[in-house]
C-alpha positions as CSV (number, residue, x, y, z in Angstrom):
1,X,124.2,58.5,88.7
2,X,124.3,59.4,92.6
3,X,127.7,61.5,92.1
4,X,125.5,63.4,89.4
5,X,122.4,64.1,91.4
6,X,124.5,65.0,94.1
7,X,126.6,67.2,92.3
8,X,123.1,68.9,91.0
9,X,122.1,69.5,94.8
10,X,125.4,70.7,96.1
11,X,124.0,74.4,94.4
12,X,120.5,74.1,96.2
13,X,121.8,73.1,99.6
14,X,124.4,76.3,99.3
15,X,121.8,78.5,98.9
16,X,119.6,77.3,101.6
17,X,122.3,77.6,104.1
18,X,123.9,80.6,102.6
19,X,119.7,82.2,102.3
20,X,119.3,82.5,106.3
21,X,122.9,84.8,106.7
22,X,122.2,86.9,103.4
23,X,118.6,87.7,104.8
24,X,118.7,91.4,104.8
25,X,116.3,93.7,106.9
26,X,113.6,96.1,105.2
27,X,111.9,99.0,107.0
28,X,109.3,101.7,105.5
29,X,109.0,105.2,107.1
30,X,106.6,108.0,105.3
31,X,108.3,111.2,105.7
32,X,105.1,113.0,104.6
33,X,103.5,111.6,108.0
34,X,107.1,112.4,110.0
35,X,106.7,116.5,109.0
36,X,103.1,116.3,109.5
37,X,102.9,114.6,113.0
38,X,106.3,116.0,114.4
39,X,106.3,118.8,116.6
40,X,108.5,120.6,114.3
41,X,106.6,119.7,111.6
42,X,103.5,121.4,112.4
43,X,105.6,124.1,113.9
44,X,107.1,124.6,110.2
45,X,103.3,124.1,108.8
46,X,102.0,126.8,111.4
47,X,104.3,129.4,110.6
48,X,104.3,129.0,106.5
49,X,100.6,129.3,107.0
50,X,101.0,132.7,109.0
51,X,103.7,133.7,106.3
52,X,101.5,133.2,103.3
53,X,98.7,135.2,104.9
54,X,100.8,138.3,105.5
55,X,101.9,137.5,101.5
56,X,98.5,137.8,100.4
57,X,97.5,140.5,102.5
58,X,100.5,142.0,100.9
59,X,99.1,141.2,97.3
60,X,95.2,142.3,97.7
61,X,96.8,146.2,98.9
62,X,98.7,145.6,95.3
63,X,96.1,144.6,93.6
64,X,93.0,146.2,95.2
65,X,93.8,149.5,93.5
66,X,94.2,147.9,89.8
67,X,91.0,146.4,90.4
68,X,88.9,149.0,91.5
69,X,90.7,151.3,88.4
70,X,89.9,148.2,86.0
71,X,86.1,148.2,87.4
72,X,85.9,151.8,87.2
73,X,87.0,151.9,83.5
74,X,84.4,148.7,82.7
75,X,81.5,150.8,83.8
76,X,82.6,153.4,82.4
77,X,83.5,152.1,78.5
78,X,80.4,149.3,79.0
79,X,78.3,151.1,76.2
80,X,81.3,152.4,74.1
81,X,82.2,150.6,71.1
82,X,85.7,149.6,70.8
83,X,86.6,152.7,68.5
84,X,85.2,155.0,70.9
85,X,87.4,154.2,73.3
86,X,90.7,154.2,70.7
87,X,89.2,157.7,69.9
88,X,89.9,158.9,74.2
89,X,93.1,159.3,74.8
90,X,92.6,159.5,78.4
91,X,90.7,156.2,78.6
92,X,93.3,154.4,76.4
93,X,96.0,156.2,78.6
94,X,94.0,154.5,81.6
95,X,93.6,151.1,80.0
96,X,97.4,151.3,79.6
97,X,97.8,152.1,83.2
98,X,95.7,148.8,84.1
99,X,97.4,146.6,81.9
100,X,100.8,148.0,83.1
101,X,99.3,147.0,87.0
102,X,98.3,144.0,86.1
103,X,101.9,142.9,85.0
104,X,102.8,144.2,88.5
105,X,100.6,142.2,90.1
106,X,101.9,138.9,88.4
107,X,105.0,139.8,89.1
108,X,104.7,140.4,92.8
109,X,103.0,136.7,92.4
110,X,105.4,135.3,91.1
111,X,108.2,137.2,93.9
112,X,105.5,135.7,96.4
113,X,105.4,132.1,95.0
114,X,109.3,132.2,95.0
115,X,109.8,133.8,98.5
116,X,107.3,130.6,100.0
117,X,109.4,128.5,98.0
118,X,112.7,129.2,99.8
119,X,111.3,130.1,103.2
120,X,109.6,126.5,102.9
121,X,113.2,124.9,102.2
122,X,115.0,127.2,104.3
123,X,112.4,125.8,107.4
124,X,113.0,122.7,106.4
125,X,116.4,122.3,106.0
126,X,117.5,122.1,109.5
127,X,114.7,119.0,109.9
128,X,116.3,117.3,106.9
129,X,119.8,117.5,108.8
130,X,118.4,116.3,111.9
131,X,116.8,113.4,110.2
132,X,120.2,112.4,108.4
133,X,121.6,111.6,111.1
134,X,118.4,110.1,113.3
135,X,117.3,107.5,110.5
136,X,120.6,105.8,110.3
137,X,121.0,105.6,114.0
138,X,117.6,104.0,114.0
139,X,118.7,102.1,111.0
140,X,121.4,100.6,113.0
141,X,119.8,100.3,116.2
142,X,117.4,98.0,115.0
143,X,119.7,96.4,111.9
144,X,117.8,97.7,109.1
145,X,119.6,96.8,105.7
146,X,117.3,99.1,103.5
147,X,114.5,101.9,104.2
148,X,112.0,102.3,101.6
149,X,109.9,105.5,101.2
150,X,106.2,104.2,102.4
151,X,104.6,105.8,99.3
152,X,106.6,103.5,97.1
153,X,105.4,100.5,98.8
154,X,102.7,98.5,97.5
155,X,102.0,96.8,100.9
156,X,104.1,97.0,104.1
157,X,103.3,95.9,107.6
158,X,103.3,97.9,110.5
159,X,105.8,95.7,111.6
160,X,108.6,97.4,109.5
161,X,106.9,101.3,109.4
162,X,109.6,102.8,111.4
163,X,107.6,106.7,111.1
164,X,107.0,106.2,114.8
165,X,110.3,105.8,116.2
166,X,111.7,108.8,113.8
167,X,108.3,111.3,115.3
168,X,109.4,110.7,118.3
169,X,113.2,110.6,117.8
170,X,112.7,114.0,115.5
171,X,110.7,115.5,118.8
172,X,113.0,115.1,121.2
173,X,116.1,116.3,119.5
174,X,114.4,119.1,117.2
175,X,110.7,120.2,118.4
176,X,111.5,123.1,116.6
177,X,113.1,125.6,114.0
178,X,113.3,129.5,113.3
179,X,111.0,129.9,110.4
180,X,112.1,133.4,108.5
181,X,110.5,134.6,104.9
182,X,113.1,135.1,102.6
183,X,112.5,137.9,100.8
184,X,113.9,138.2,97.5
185,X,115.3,141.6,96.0
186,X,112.9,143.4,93.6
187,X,113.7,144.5,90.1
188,X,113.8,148.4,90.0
189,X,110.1,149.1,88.7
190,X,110.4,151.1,85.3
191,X,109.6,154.9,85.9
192,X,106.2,155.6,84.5
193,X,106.4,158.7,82.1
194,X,104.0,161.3,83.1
């Protein structure tokens, strides 16, 4: 009966040895918080907010002029019935001409929407390099087995947040970047028949 209750320990007593050298290390960092607080971060931030004014100054001067036709004709055909207007020709030829700028005016959206997209991961893509090979120095430095994104943690001390160290790893190796808008080639516009 002793061999047997011994034999049913031996498993327990192997773990608890074998528990304190399999212990592994867990840190947390919030990369949302690294681009935000960094120098380079914000520098990235400034700049994409500067870039995406001169984009929408660049779509009101598109649009302005469809939108001053469209108010123009809505004055204009307020009191006409709908076959009145079919009945113009050169009303119908200007509703055309405001439907037809209105498509351009999406379309240079979308171009603009795209362009932000790529000049944000262009910006960014020197940070991400730097910060592949910052986090596993830190990683190492302080024997971290495994890095969890913060935002996927339910609960983690600030014990184990390493977003400090990387901030101020991150701002002494890369306080900042170029930041160019990537402009993307335009479709040739269909000739309007006049």
């Amino acid at each position: 009966m002793k061999l047997i209750k011994s034999f049913l320990l031996l498993p327990l007593l192997v773990v608890s040895f074998a528990a304190p050298a399999m212990a592994q290390r867990v840190a947390v960092f919030s990369e949302d918080r690294v681009l935000s607080e960094s120098q380079v971060g914000q520098h990235v931030a400034g700049r994409l907010t500067e870039i995406a004014t001169e984009m929408q100054t660049e779509l009101q001067a598109v649009a302005a002029p469809v939108q001053q036709e469209r108010e123009r004709w809505n004055a204009e055909t307020a009191s006409m019935t709908e076959e009145a207007i079919q009945a113009r020709p050169d009303l119908m030829q200007r509703y055309n001409q405001i439907v037809q700028g209105m498509g351009v005016i999406r379309q240079a959206e979308q171009y603009a929407s795209q362009e932000m997209d790529q000049t944000r991961a262009q910006a960014l893509r020197p940070v991400q390099e730097r910060l592949n090979v910052i986090i596993p120095a830190i990683l190492e430095e302080q024997n971290v087995d495994i890095l969890l994104e913060r935002r996927a943690v339910r609960f983690a001390g600030e014990s184990v947040d390493i977003s400090d160290t990387i901030i101020q790893r991150l701002n002494a190796e890369l306080p900042s970047v170029t930041v160019s808008r990537v402009r993307i080639p335009r479709e040739a516009a269909p000739q309007q028949a006049q």
